[in-house]
N, C-alpha and C positions, 0 to 999 in steps of 0.2 A: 504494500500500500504506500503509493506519495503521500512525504509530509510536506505541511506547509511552515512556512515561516514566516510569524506572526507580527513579523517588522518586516515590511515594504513598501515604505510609506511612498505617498503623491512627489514631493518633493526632497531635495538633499537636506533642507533645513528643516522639516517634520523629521527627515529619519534621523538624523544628528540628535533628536532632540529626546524618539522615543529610545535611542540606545543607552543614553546617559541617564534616562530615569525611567531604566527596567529595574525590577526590584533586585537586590542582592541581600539574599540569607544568609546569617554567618552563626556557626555554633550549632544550630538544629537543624536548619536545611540550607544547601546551597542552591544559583542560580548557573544550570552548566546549558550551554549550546552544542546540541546535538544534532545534523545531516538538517542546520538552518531552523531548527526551532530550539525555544527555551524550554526547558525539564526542570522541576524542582524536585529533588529529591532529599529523603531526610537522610542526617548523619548520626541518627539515632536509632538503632537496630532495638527490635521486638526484644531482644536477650539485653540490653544494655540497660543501666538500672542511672544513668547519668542525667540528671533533670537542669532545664537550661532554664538563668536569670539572666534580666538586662539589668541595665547600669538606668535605664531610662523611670520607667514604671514597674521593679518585680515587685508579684506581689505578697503582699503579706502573710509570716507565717500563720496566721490566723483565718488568712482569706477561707473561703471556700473553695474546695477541690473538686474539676467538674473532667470528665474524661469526654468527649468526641469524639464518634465513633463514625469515619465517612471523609474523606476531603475533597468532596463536591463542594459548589457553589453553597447548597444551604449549609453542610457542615463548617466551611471556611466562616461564613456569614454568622451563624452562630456564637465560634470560637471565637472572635472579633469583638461580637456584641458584649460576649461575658467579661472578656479580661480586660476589655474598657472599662464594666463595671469594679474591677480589682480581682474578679476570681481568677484562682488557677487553673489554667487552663493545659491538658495534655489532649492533641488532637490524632487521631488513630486512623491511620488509611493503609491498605493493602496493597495498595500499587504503587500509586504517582499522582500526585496534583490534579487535579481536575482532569484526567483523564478518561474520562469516558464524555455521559452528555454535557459536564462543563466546562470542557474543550472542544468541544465539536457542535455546540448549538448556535445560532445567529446571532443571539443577544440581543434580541429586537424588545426594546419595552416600549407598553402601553399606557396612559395615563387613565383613561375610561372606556378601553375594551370589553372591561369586563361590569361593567353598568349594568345595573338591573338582576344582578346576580350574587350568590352567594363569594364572589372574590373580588366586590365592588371594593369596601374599603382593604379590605387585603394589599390591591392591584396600585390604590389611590395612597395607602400608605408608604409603598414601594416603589414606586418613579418618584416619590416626593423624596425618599434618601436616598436614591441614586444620586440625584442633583447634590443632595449633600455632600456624599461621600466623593462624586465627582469635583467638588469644592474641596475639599479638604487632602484628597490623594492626587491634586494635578491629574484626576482621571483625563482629559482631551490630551495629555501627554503621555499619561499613563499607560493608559488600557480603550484606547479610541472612545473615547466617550464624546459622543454629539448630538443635538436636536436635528431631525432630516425632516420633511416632506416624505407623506406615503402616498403609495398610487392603487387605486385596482383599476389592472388589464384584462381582458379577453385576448387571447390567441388562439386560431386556427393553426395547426403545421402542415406547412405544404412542402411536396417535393422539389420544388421550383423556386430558386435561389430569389432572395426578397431584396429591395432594393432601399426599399421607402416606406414611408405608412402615407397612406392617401390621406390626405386631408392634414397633414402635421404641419404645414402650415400655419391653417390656421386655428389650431390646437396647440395651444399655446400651455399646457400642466405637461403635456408629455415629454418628457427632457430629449434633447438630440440625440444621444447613443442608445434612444430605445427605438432602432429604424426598421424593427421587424413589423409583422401586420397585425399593430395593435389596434383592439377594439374598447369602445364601451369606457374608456378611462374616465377615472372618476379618484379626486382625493377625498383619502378617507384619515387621513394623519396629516396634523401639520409641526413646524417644528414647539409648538407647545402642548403639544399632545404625544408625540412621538420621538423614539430619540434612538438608541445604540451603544453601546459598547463591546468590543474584544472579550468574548464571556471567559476565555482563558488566561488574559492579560488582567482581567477583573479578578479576577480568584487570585489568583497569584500576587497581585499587588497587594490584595488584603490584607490575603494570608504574614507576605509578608512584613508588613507595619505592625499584624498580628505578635511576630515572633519577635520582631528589633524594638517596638515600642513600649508593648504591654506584654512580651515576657511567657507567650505560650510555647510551649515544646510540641513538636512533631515527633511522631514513632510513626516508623514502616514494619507495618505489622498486622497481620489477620487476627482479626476480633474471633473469636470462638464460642464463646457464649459471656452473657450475663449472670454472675452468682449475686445469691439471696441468702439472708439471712434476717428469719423471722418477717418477711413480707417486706424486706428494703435490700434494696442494692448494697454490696458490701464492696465487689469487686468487679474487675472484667479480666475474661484469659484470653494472653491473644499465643496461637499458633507457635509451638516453638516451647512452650513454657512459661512466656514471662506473666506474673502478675500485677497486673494494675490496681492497688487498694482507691475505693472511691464509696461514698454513697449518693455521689450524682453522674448519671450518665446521658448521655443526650447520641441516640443513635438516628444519623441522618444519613441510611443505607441506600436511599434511592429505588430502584428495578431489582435491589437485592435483598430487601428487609425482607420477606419470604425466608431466606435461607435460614429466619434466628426464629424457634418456636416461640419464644414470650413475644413476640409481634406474629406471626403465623395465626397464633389460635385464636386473635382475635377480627383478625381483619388481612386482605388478600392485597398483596398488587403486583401487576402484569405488568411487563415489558410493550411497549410498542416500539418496534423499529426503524426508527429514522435516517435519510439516506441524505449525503449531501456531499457535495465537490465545490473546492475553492482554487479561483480561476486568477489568475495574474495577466489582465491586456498590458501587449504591447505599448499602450496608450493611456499609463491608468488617468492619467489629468481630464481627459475627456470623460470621464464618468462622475458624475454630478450625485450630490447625496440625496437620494430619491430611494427608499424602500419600496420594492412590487410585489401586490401581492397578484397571484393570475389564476384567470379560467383559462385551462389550455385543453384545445380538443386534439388526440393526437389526429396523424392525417390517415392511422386505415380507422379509425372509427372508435368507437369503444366509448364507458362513459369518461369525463373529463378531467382532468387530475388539477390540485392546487399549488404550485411547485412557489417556491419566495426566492427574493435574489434582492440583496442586501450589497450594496457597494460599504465598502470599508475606508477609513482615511488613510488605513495601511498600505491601498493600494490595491489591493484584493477585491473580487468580488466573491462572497459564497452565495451560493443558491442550492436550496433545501426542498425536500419532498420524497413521495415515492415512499407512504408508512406503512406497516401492516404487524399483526402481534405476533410474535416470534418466542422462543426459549429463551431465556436469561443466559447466556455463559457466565461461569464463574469468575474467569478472568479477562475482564472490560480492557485490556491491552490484547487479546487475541478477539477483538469484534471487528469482523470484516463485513464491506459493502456489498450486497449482491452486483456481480455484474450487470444483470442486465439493467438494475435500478440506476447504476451508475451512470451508463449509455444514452436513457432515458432523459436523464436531469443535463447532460452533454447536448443533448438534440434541443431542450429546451433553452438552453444557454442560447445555442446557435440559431434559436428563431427570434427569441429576443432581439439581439444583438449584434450584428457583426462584429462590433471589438472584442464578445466574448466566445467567437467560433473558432471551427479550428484554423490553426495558421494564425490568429489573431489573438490569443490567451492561451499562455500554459497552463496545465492542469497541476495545480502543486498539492492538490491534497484528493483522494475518493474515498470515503470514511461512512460508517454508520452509527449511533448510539440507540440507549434504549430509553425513552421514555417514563417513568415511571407512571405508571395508571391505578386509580382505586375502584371499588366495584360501583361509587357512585358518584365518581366523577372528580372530586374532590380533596384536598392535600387534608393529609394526616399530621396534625399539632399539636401535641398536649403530651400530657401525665399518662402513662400507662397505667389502666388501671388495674389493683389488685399489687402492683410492687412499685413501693414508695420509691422515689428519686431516680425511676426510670422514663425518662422522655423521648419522646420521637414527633421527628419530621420528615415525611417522605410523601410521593405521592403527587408532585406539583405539575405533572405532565408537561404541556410545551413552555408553559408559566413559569418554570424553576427560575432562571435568568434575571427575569422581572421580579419576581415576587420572593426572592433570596432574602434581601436586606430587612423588608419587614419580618419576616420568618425569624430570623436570627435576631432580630431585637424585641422580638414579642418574648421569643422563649427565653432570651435572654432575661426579662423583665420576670417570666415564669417562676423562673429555676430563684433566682435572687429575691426577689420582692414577695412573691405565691401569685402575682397576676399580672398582667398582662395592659398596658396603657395605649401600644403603640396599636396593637389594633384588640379589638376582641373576638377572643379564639377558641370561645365556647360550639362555633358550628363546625370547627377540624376536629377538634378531641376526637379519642380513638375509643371512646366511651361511646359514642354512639351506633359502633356496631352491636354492641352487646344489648341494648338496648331495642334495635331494628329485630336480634335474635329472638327477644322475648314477647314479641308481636304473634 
């Protein structure tokens, strides 16, 4: 599978600028370039018993001790929120950084997508500390953070190489490098509604301010299970033998929380499988910050697929689509792209676009993730109930990206305070399955 590298920016004075504030981890994780992308990896092994302070904010020995279990966007988010509040924080991932869907999703946020629904304030709390945290962490330097313009398209695909879109003239919303034969365009985002960030540049930045400011440790290491003693978390074991003593834990497993029975017996969630390739033009200057979302009908027929194509400041375009529910793998670094989904989102590229067809953009990345899904639709936040100071967030489907920073500063607020300010998070608790049971 091609990787991508996640600095490519428009010009020599963006990229000068995002190389000198990528984040560097020193002590718990470092920040290494590998075949053109950034990897953070921890230097704190599952067997290693060595707990990392900063000189900045460690915290106290009296703090409270909180383990995270997950180094996704919400687990990262999380960890962040807590040891801003002074906890301790040790954060527990099996692979690599954001290596599954929080490296490989669009990172497309909504401000009132999700209106009229149970992830209104969720959604509305969560672009609102994007903004912040993009204040606060030089995100537009950082981790591509920007307000764009969105569009919905219709396309046709035809065998017949396209030239023009008729009428672009005098259609004036549809940017110049969308010269395929677009239909029906209509914005539906503008830049106060809609924005972007680098979802793997976001995580990683956090993370790291996480570790150099407020003093959280990283372990690479497989969670194994949660122990109990007398209905409260005592500990967690990861793989290998080591033990983690804690009576807070906050497991933000994603498409994996399945795999741990004290989440299994209460509540289910699937994998959906996400397909997406990011494309490098020849030309990236010509590609304007304009999010698409599209109905595209292919050209032998069939029903019509919703494929997204997201320009980046890095340079990059990614465009996403082509889902269906698949088998979880155990290990999210061997999740590959079906073929032919790949081919597919290729062709879509190339009707869009000419700058993103072939001959015209290389292909630096073919990738798929899994989605997390719940049985009713909905992210999983709260207290497990039945074992004291066991927490969980999973569940956030294509929303993870978005709805991360609220996540992490609600349960944040959970764990520390017992409630919740930043939004209320009585309609995720995982309480509610047991309750639909007894129906």
């Amino acid at each position: 599978m091609a990787v991508t590298s996640p600095l490519l920016p428009t010009s020599s004075s963006i990229k000068s600028s995002l190389f000198e504030n990528a984040p560097l981890i020193t002590l718990s994780i470092q920040l290494k370039r590998r075949s053109g992308r950034s990897q953070v990896r921890s230097v704190t092994p599952a067997s290693s018993t060595m707990e990392h302070q900063t000189e900045n904010h460690p915290p106290s020995s009296s703090a409270k001790r909180v383990v995270v279990c997950g180094g996704g966007v919400i687990g990262v988010c999380t960890a962040y929120f807590l040891a801003k509040k002074g906890v301790a924080v040790t954060l527990v991932e099996k692979s690599s950084i954001a290596c599954a869907a929080s490296g490989k999703a669009g990172g497309f946020l909504a401000l009132d997508w999700c209106d009229g629904g149970a992830l209104s304030n969720l959604a509305r709390a969560s672009f609102s500390l994007h903004r912040s945290l993009a204040q606060e962490l030089d995100g537009p330097r950082s981790y591509g953070y920007r307000p764009l313009n969105t569009l919905s398209l219709s396309f046709t695909e035809s065998q017949q190489k396209q030239t023009g879109i008729a009428g672009a003239s005098t259609n004036t919303i549809i940017p110049s490098w969308v010269d395929g034969p677009a239909k029906n365009p209509r914005t539906i985002g503008t830049t106060s509604t809609t924005a972007q960030v680098h979802p793997q540049l976001f995580t990683k930045t956090l993370l790291s301010t996480a570790v150099s400011k407020y003093g959280v440790e990283v372990v690479i290491g497989k969670l194994e299970r949660v122990e109990a003693e007398g209905g409260r978390v005592c500990s967690v074991s990861l793989e290998g033998g080591r033990v983690i003593e804690t009576n807070l834990v906050v497991l933000t497993l994603g498409p994996w929380s399945n795999r741990l029975p004290v989440l299994n017996s209460i509540f289910k969630v699937s994998g959906t499988k996400a397909h997406s390739i990011v494309l490098e033009p020849k030309d990236p200057n010509a590609i304007t910050p304009h999010a698409l979302f599209l109905s595209y009908y292919p050209a032998h027929g069939g029903k019509p697929i919703d494929p997204e194509v997201y320009p980046r400041p890095t340079g990059e375009v990614y465009l996403c689509g082509m889902s269906r529910e698949a088998e979880v793998p155990d290990n999210p670094e061997e999740i590959m792209g079906d073929p032919e989904s790949i081919q597919v989102l290729k062709r879509v590229a190339g009707t869009v676009s000419t700058h993103l067809g072939e001959g015209e953009a290389r292909v630096t990345a073919e990738q798929a993730c899994f989605l997390p899904c719940t049985e009713d639709g909905l992210p999983v936040i709260g207290e497990v109930p039945s074992l004291k100071g066991c927490y969980v967030a999973t569940g956030h489907s294509c929303w993870g990206i978005l709805n991360g920073p609220a996540t992490g500063a609600a349960l944040a607020e959970l764990v520390v305070d017992d409630r919740a300010s930043v939004v209320d998070l009585a309609l995720f608790s995982p309480a509610r399955f047991l309750r639909s049971k007894k129906r």
